[in-house]
N, C-alpha and C positions, 0 to 999 in steps of 0.2 A: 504493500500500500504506500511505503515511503516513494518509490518511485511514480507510483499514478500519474500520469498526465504532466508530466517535468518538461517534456517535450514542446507540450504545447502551449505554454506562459512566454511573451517576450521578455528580451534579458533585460528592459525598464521598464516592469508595470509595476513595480516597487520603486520609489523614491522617483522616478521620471520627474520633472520639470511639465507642468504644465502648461499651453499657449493659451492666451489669450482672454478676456473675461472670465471663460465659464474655468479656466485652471486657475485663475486667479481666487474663483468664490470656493472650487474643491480647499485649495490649501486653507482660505479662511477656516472651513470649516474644519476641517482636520484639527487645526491651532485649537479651534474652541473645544472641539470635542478632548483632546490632549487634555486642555486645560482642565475642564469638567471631569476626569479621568483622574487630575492631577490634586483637586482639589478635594474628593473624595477619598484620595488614597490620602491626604493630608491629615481629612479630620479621621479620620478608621484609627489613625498612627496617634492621633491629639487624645481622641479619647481613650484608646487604653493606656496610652503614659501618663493622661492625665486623673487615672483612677487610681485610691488609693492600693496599695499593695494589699491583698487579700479579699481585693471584688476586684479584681481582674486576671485574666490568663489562670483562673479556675483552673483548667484541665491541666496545665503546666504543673501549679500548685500537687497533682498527684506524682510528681516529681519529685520537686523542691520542698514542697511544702512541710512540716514537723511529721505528719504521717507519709509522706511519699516517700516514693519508689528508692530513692537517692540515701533516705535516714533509714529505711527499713531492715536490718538484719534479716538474710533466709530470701523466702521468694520474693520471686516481683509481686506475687499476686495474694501477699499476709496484709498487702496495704489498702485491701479491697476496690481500689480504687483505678487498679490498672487496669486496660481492655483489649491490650492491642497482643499481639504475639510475640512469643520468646523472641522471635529474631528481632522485631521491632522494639524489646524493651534492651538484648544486646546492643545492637547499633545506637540506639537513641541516647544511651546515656549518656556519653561523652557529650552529646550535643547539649543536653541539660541542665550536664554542670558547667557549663557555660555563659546558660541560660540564667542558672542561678547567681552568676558573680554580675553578669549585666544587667540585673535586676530588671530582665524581660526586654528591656530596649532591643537589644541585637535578635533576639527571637521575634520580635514584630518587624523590624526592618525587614528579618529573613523574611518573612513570609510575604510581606508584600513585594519582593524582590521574585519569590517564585509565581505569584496571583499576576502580574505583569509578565512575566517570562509564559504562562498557560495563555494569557490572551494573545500572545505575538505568535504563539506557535499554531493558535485553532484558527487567528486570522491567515496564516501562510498556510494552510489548507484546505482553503475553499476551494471547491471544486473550477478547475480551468476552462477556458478563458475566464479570464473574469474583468470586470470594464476597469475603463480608470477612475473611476467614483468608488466602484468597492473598493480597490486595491489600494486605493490613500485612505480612506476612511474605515476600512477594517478591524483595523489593531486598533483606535482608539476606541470604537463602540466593541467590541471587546471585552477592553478593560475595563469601561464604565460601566457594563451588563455585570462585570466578575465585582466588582468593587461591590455595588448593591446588592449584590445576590445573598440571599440571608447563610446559606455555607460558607462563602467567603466572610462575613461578618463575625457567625461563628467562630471563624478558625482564629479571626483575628480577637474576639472578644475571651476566648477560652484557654489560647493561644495551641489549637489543634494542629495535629501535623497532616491532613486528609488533603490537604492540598496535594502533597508529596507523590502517591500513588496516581492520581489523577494527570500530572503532569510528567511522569515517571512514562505511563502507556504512550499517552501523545509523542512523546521526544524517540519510543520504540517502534509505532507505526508509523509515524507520520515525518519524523525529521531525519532518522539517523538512517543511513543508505546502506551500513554494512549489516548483515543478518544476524549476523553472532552477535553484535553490539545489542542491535536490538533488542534481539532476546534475551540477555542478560538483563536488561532497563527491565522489560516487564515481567522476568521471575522473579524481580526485587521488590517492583512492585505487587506480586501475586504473597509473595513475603508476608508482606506489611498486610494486604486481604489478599484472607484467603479463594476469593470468591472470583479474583481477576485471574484466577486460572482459565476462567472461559474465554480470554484471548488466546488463548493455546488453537484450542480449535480453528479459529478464526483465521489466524497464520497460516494454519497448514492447509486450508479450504479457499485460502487465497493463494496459494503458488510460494510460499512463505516456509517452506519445511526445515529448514534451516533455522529459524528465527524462531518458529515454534520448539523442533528439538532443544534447543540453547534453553528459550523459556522454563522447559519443566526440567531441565539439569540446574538452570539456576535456582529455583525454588526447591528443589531437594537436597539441592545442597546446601542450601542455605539453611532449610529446616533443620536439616541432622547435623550442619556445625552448632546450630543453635542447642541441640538437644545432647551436643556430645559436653557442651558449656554448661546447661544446666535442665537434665536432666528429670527432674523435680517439676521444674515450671512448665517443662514441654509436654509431661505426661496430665500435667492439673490441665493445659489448656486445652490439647488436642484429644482424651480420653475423658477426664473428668467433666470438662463445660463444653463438651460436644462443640468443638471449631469457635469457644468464646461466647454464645448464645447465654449464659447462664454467668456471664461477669457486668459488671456496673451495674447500670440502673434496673429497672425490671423492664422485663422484653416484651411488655405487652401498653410500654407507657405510648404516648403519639409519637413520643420524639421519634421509635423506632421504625421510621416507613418502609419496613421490610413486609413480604407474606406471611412470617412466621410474628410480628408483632400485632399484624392487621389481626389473625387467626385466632390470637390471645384475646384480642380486645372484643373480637363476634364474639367470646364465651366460650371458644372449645379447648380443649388442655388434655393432658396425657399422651397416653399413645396414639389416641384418634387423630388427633391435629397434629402429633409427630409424621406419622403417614400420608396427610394430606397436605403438608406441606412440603413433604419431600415429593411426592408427586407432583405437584403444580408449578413448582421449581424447578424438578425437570423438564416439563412444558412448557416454561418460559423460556430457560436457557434454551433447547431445543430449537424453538421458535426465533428467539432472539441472533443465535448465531445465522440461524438462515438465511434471514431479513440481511442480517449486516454483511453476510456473504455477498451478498444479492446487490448490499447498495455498493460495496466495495470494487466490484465486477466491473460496475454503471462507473465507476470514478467520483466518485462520493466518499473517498475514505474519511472524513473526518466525521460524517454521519453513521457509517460503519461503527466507527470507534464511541460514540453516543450511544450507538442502539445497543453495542453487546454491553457498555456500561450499567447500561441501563435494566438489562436482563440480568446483571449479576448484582443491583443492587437490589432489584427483588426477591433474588433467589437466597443473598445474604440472612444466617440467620437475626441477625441486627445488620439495622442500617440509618443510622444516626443524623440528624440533619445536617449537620459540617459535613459529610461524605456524601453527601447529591447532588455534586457540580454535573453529574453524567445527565441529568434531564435537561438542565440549562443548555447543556452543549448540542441538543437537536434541533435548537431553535436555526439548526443550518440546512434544514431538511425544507421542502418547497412540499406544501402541501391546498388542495385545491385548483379545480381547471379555472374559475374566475377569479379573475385579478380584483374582485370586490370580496375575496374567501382567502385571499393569501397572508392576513397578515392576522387571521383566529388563530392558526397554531403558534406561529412566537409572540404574539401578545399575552396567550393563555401562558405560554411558560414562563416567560419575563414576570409576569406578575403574581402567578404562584411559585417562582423561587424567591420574589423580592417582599413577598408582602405575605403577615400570618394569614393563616386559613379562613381564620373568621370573617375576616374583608373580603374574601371571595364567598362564600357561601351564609346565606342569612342565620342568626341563631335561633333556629328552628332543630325540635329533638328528634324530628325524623331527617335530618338532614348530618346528624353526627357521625352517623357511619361515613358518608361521603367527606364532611369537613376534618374528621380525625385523619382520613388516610389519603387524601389529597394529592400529594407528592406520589405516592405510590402508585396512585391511579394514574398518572400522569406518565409514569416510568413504565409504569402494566402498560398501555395504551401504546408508547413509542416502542417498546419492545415485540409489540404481538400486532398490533391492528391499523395502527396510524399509517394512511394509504399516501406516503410520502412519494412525489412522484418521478420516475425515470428521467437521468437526461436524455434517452431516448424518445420521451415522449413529445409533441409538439403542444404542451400547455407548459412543459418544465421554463422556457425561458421565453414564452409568447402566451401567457394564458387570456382569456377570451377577454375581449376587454369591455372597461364600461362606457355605455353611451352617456356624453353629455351634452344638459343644454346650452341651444348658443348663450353667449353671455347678453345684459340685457341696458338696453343704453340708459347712462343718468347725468343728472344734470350737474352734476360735482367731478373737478376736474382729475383729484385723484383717488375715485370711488370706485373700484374698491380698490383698498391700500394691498391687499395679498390676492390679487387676481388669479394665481396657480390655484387656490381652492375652485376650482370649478364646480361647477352643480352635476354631479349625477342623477341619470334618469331611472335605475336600475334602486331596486331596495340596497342598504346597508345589509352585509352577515348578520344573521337574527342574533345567533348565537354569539357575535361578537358585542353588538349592542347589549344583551341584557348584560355581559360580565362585564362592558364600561359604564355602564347603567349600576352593575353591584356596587363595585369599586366607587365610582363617585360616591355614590351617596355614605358609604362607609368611612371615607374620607370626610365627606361633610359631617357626617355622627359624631365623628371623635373632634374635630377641626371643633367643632360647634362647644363639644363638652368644654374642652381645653380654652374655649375664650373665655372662661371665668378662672383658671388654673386647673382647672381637671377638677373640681365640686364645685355645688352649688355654695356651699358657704363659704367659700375663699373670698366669691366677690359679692356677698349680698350686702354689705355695707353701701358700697359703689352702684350696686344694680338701684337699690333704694333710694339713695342721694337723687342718680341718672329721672328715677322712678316720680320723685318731686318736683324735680325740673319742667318733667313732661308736662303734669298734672297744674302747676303755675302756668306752663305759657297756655294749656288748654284753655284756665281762668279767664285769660289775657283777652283769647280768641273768642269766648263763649260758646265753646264746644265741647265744655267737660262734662258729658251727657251720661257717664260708664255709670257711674252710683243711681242716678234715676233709671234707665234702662234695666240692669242688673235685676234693680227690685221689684218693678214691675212684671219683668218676665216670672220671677221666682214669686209672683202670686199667681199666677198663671200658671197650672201643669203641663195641659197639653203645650202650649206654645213652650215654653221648657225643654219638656222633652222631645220636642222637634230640634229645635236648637241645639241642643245637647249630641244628639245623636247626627245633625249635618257637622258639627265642629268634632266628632270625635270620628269619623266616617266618609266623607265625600275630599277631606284633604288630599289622599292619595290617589284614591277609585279613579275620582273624575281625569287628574292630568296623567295616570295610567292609563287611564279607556281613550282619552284623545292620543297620547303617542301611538297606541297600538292602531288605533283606525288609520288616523295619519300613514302610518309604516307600510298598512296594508291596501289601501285605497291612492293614497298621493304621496310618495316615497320622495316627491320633491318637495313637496314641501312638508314633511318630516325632517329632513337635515336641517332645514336653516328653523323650525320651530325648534326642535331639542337644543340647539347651540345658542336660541334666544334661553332660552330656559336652564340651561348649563353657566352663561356669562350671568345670568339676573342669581342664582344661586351662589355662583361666587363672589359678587360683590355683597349680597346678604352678611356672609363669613364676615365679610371685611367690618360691615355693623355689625355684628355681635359682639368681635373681637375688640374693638376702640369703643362700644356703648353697651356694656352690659346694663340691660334694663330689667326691674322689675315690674313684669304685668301689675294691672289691677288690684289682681286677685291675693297676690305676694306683698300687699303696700299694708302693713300695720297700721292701725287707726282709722284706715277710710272707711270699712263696712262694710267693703265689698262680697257677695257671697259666690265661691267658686262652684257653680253650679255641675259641672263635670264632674270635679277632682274630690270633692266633697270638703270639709271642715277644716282647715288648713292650724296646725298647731305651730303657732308665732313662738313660742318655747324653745324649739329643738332647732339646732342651727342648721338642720338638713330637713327643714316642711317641708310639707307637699309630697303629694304620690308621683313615682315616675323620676326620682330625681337623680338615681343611678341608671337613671339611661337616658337624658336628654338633658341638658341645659335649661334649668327654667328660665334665665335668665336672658335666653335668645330673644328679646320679643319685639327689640327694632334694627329692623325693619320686620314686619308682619308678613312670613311668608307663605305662614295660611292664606293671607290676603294675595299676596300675590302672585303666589303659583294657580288662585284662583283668578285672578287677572286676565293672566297669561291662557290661561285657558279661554277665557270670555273672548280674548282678543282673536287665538288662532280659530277660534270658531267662527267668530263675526268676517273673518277676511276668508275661511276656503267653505264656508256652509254654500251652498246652493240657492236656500230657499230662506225666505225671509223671518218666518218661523221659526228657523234653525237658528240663526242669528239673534234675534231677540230670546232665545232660551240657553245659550253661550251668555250673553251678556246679564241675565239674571242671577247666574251662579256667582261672579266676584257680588253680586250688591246681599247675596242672603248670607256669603263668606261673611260679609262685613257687619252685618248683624247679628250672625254668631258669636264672631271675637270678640263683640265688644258686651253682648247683654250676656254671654257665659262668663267673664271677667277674665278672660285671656288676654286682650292686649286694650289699649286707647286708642283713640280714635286716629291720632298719627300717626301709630304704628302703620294702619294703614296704607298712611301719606308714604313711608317709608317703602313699603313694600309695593306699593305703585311705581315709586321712583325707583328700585332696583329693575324691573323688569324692565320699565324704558331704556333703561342701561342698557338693558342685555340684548333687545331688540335692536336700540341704536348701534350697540360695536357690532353685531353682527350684520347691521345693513354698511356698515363703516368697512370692515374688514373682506367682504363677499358681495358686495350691490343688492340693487335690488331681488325678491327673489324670484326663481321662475317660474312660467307659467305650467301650471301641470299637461300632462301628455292626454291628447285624445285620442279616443277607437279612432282606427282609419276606415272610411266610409265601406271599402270593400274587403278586406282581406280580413279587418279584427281586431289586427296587432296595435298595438300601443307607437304611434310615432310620436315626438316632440312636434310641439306648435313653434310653426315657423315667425307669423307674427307678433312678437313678446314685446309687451311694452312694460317701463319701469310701471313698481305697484309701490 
């Protein structure tokens, strides 16, 4: 595989000089992304030097630390706390006690010296030709995918060595030309996991028998000098804890995204889930070498070398989050015939190696099986099913493309400022939508919690003060209507609990029910709505965060009565129900109010029918009688949350012009074409 495609790379698509403008904007970018690369690697290195000694490089600590590896008389494994194999605690210690005099510094350098050397070595094997935009821009997004990736953080925060074996296979298949070198790198790496024997197979099913032979003489002899060394430790790890499965933590906790921890965690244990995991790990390996035979073939080594990662990180009896850089590295694999589907599989993995499970998947208890094993599935998936596709195929570097509409003329000289965003005619990946659709709003959850400091009582003093402010200038204006309203309704049942139940109910439903028709009815104007509605929620963040306000209903002394939430106890520095999991204190701008807006508006502009439009435009005005007579926010919050969504709608006619006209049947054939006469809207 190290040879693959050598032939066919000219001698400068690395470092070449670019002509003219558009080499001018590649190098730009290159710099910045370097930079971004650089900056990342900066603070990884600030923050663990800058934690105190004994919360940080943890996993070091079972080294150095008064119980590790290093003070312990007798085994490696009296310190409970070792996991790795005889040969790996031989070799590693020297490194350790080095570790130990540099008080962690030089083992963080190290590592992010080898997390830069694994990005330069998976960028110089993408598959050939490849343009002059990937070739300068490779290596740094790379690095900046390795820097973020929660393994590489790991390794850095724990101070792991899982780097090592990872970049040990690459430099075996991918860089080093002679076979015996090779395979020496990877029985060293097979050493260290036991599990990266399945590149054995892979060598010799690639034309590589050489390189494979080398491999299992380097790992056997490795083992048995290990075991001629210490005897004791080689029998505890390889006969007593079955290949290690029965050391550290317990092997059924999430961290371990193997099949043998998912198995623990379904509930099955003993022999039965002994057997069925050694079964299913044989049909993954199985599976997984065939696949990577197969991409290796195609000249795809560096996908190859992902996929069987990725089948031996399943088949591992543990397989720890710092050891999962093998899912990350598939994101080089082309998956999808439309070029509006190519970018679901390395989105999905970028952002479940970079970000916890819970921000991808909602926390719902039938959703635990899937959020606990996440990575796993993800590894299952690239190893056995994911229809990653042939350079032989003619979608691999021309997939179908998407139509768009002409652009639409406006009366502003430089509108729109990012013209490349074109309008597509075609729907967005559904599948891609909903997971930036999770992700956002996950990000706004926590984003939202954290503008008071992470509790509601950190800032209720300030929410309160903000809360006065509001309530004097309403005086000012003669619009402080929240305490007469409030109580009028709260003599009133039915009108109550109508109210009650549109402000605890129709918040979500409604701008869920309009994206989904939008998506599936006028996929054009679905983009430029969601991206009004994405900008109007990100400037919201920005008021929460500079105005934490207390509602109404949170104001001591006014009388307000929280008609939802029930009886608010002014006592307890954390009132109110719901206050570990939202922000009470979000309430200006009113984004009840204006994601009901927002709704009103995109109805009024693609409704049809007149009718349709006047019953869009009624739902922000019953929002706005909600929030205010349930004692959720004042009357300007609204004002606030009207003013966000103008925001949002404005940059986005700022950023993309006007937007386009949707597509009609053609009078004879059926199909959907673009309207040719578009006028600004």
């Amino acid at each position: 595989m190290a040879d693959a495609e050598r032939g066919g790379r000219p001698a400068d698509t690395f470092g070449a000089t670019a002509v003219g403008a558009a080499g001018t904007r590649l190098r730009a970018a290159r710099a910045g992304l370097w930079l971004i690369a650089a900056v990342l690697a900066v603070r990884q290195v600030a923050v663990v030097l800058g934690t105190p000694r004994g919360e940080r490089l943890t996993d070091l600590e079972t080294w150095v630390g008064p119980d590790g590896v290093l003070h312990v008389n007798g085994s490696l494994y009296d310190s409970t706390l070792f996991t790795g194999t005889p040969f790996g605690g031989l070799v590693l210690k020297p490194l350790t006690r080095s570790a130990e005099q540099a008080l962690g510094g030089g083992w963080t350098f190290a590592t992010l010296l080898l997390v830069v050397a694994l990005g330069l070595v998976a960028a110089r094997a993408l598959p050939h030709p490849v343009s002059r935009r990937t070739s300068l821009l490779a290596a740094p997004v790379a690095v900046t995918l390795l820097m973020l990736s929660l393994p590489v953080r790991n390794s850095f925060w724990l101070g792991q060595t899982s780097v090592v074996p990872v970049l040990l296979v690459l430099l075996g298949c991918l860089a080093v030309r002679g076979q015996r070198a090779s395979g020496v790198l990877i029985g060293v790496a097979a050493a260290l996991q036991p599990t990266l024997l399945l590149f054995v197979p892979l060598l010799w099913c690639t034309g590589r028998g050489r390189a494979a032979a080398a491999s299992g003489a380097t790992f056997a002899g490795t083992t048995l000098l290990a075991w001629a060394a210490m005897p004791h430790d080689s029998y505890t790890y390889w006969v007593h804890h079955i290949a290690g499965a029965g050391l550290g933590g317990r092997a059924d906790l999430p961290a371990n995204q193997s099949l043998h921890g998912a198995l623990l965690r379904l509930g099955l244990d003993g022999p039965p889930e002994i057997g069925l995991f050694l079964a299913l790990a044989a049909a993954v390996a199985v599976l997984g070498v065939r696949r990577a035979v197969r991409y290796a073939r195609d000249g795809q080594p560096l996908l190859a070398v992902a996929v069987t990662g990725c089948a031996a990180m399943v088949a591992a009896p543990t397989a720890w989050q710092h050891q999962l850089l093998w899912v990350l590295l598939t994101v080089v694999g082309r998956v999808g015939r439309k070029a509006s589907d190519r970018w679901l599989w390395p989105v999905a993995v970028v952002l479940a190696m970079s970000l916890p499970a819970r921000m991808m998947l909602p926390d719902m208890a039938a959703l635990y099986p899937l959020r606990d094993n996440l990575v796993l599935l993800a590894a299952l998936a690239a190893a056995t099913f994911v229809p990653f596709l042939s350079r032989t195929s003619p979608h691999y570097r021309s997939p179908v493309p998407t139509r768009y509409a002409d652009p639409v003329p406006t009366r502003f000289r430089h509108v729109p400022l990012l013209p490349f965003l074109r309008r597509p005619l075609t729907r967005p990946n559904l599948l891609l939508e909903l997971l930036l659709i999770r992700v956002g709003y996950a990000a706004y959850a926590k984003v939202r919690l954290a503008a008071t400091g992470g509790s509601n009582s950190a800032g209720r003093e300030r929410a309160e003060e903000h809360g006065q402010q509001i309530l004097d200038l309403e005086r000012v204006l003669r619009i402080d209507i929240e305490h007469t309203l409030n109580h009028a309704v709260v003599k009133a049942a039915p009108v109550r609990e109508f109210f009650d139940f549109y402000y605890t109910s129709f918040h979500f439903v409604v701008p869920l029910t309009v994206l989904g028709l939008l998506y599936w009815r006028r996929p054009v104007d679905y983009r430029w709505a969601r991206s009004a509605l994405g900008f109007a929620t990100l400037f919201a963040l920005v008021g929460f965060w500079l105005y934490p306000l207390a509602p109404p209903r949170l104001m001591p002394g006014l009388g307000i009565i929280d008609t939802v939430h029930g009886v608010q106890d002014f006592s307890q520095p954390d009132y109110g129900t719901l206050t570990a999991l939202t922000n009470q204190y979000a309430a200006m701008p009113s984004l009840h109010f204006g994601w009901s807006l927002w709704c009103g508006l995109v109805i009024a502009v693609v409704a049809p029918r007149a009718w349709m439009k006047a019953l869009g435009l009624l739902h922000p005005a019953l929002t706005l009688t909600a929030i205010v007579v349930t004692g959720n926010h004042w009357v300007l919050d609204a004002l606030g949350g009207a003013l966000v969504v103008g925001a949002g709608f404005g940059l986005t006619y700022l950023l993309q012009g006007p937007r386009a006209r949707p597509v009609r049947r053609a009078a004879v054939s059926g199909e959907r074409e673009p309207v040719k006469d578009r006028a600004p809207s």
